[in-house]
C-alpha positions in Angstrom: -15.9 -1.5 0.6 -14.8 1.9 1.4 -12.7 0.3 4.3 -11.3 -1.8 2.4 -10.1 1.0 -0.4 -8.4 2.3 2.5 -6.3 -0.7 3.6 -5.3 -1.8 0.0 -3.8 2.4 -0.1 -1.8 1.3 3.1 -0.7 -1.8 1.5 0.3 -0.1 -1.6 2.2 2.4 0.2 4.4 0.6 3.0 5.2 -2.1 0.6 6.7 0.5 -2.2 8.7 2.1 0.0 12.5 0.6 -0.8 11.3 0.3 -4.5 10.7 4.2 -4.9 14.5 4.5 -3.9 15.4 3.3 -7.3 12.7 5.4 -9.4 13.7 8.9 -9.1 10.7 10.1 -12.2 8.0 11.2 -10.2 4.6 10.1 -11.6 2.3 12.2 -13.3 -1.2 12.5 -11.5 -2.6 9.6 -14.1 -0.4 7.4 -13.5 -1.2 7.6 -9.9 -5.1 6.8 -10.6 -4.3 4.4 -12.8 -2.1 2.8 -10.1 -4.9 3.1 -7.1 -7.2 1.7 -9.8 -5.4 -1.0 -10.7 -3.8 -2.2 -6.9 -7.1 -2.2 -5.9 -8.9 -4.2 -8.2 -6.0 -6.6 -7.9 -6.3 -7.1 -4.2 -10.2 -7.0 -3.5 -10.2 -9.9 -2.2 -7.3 -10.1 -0.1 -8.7 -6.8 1.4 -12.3 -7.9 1.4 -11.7 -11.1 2.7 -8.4 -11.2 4.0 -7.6 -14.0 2.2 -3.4 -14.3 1.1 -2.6 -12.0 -1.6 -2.7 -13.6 -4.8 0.8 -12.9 -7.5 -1.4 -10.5 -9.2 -1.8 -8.4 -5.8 1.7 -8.8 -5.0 2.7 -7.5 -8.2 0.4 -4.5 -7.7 2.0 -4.0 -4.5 5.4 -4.4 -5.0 5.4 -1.7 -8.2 3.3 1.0 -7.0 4.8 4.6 -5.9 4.2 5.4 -2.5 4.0 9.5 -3.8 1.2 8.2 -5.6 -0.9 6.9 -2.2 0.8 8.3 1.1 -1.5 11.8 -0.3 -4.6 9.4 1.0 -3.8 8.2 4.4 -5.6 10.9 6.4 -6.2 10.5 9.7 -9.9 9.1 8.8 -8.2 6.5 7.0 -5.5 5.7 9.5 -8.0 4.9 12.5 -9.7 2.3 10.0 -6.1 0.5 9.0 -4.9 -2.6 11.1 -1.6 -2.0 10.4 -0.2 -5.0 12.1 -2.1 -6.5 9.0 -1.0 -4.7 6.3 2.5 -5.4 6.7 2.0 -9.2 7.6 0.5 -9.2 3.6 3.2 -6.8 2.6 5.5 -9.1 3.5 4.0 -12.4 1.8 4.5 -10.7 -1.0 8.4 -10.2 -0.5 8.5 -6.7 0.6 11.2 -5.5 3.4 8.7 -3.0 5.3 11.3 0.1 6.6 10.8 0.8 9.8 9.8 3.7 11.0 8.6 5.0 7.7 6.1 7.6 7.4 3.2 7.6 4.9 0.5 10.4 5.7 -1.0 10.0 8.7 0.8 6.6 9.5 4.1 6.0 10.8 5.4 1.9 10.9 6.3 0.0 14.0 9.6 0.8 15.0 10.5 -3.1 15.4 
């Protein structure tokens, strides 16, 4: 379960990425649990299970703030991310993954 926390924090992040251009208000420290809390309990299964996000996940995943989970990828929590993975789902749910992009210990494919 832990493992899994950690992937649905990747997915959170690299999919926010081009959204967080156009929100310039950072968000306060409960917004950002509330946002962990909520993008995880919406994509347990995909993260669980692998199974295709569902809209609800997608949702979760396209409106979270990447300052709110890049904080959490550690290096612990990088080694346990397939992140070949986690932009495949990133993209089903219509997110343009940047490349390059840097999100604590995690850096995207340059491709």
């Amino acid at each position: 379960m832990r493992n899994s926390l950690f992937i649905m924090i990747l997915l959170m992040v690299v999919g926010m990425v081009a959204m967080n251009s156009a929100q310039p208000v950072r968000p306060t420290e409960a917004q950002c649990s509330n946002e962990r809390r909520d993008g995880f309990s919406a994509c347990k299964f995909t993260l669980i299970y692998r199974l295709p996000p569902s809209a609800k996940c997608c949702r979760r995943i396209r409106e979270t703030h990447t300052k709110c989970v890049c904080p959490l990828i550690t290096p612990k929590v990088a080694f346990l991310i397939n992140v070949n993975w986690a932009l495949k789902t990133i993209r089903k749910c219509g997110r343009e993954v940047p490349r390059n992009f840097k999100c604590g210990s995690i850096t995207t494919p340059p491709y």
